[in-house]
C-alpha positions, 0 to 999 in steps of 0.5 A: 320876111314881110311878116316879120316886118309888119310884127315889128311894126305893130308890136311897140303900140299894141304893147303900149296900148296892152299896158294902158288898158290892162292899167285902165282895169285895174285902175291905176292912173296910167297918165300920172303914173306916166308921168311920174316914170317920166320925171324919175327918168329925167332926174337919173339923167340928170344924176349920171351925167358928171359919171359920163363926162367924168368917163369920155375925158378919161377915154380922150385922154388915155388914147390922146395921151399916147398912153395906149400906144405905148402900152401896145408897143410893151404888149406886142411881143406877149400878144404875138409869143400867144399867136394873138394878133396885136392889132386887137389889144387896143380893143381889148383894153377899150372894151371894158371901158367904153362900147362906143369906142369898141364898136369903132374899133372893131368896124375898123378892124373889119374895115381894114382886115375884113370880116373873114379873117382871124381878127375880124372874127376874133373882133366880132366875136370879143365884141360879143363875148365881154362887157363895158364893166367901167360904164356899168359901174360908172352909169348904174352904179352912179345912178343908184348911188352905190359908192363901194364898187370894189368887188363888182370892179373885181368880178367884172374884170375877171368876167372880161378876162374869161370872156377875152380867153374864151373869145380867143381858143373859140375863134383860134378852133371853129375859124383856125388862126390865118 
């Protein structure tokens, strides 16, 4: 384990120091180039930031609103008919939206139900197995510029579905449901 740890520590500047010095041979201005790389990141910050805000008040007022309880109480008796906890579709449906809000979902699951249950490991494992589509959309689309994200939206949501169901008959088969 120790050895694990001094390879960690020492791999970030030996790799910084790699790039430096492999730049210094081939002779590229390493410091212009780095500060050039620096401004560029400034400026796609600067770019995707009304993306961000623009997403968090859509996340604040979807879950103030009231909005997702009453979608989990129209969901509750489709999610128990298919032997999947209901306590999970609020991570289902913030999943796709936002990974900060997930991961606080899920610890709270875990929290509340614990980690060897049925939905703490169903929680971990959805965690995993779908993505933060609606940010990745809204930040790196934004940030290139891309306007006509139809398509991506499509194939991103029905990637999120597939991992969702698959999430669900893996856990409900390796772990069983109680």
């Amino acid at each position: 384990m120790q050895l694990i740890s001094v390879i960690s520590l020492t791999f970030i500047p030996l790799l910084i120091g790699f790039i430096l010095l492999y730049g210094t041979f081939k002779q590229v201005p390493t410091y212009e180039s780095f500060v050039e790389g620096g401004k560029e990141g400034i400026k796609i910050a600067v770019s995707i930031i009304p993306f961000l805000v623009g997403m968090m008040v859509s996340i604040s007022i979807f879950r103030a609103s009231g909005a997702l309880d009453a979608l989990m109480k129209w969901i509750r008796p489709l999610m128990n008919a298919m032997g999947v906890p209901a306590e999970i579709v609020p991570l289902l449906i913030i999943r796709p939206i936002s990974g900060t809000a997930a991961l606080g979902m899920t610890s709270d699951l875990i929290a509340v139900y614990g980690p060897d249950t049925f939905i703490g490991r169903l929680a971990s494992v959805l965690q995993g197995s779908t993505d933060t589509t609606f940010y990745v959309l809204t930040v790196y689309f934004g940030a290139v510029g891309i306007k006509k994200m139809g398509d991506a939206l499509k194939v991103g949501l029905l990637a999120d579905v597939f991992g969702i169901i698959v999430a669900i008959i893996v856990v409900a088969f390796v772990f069983g449901t109680k």
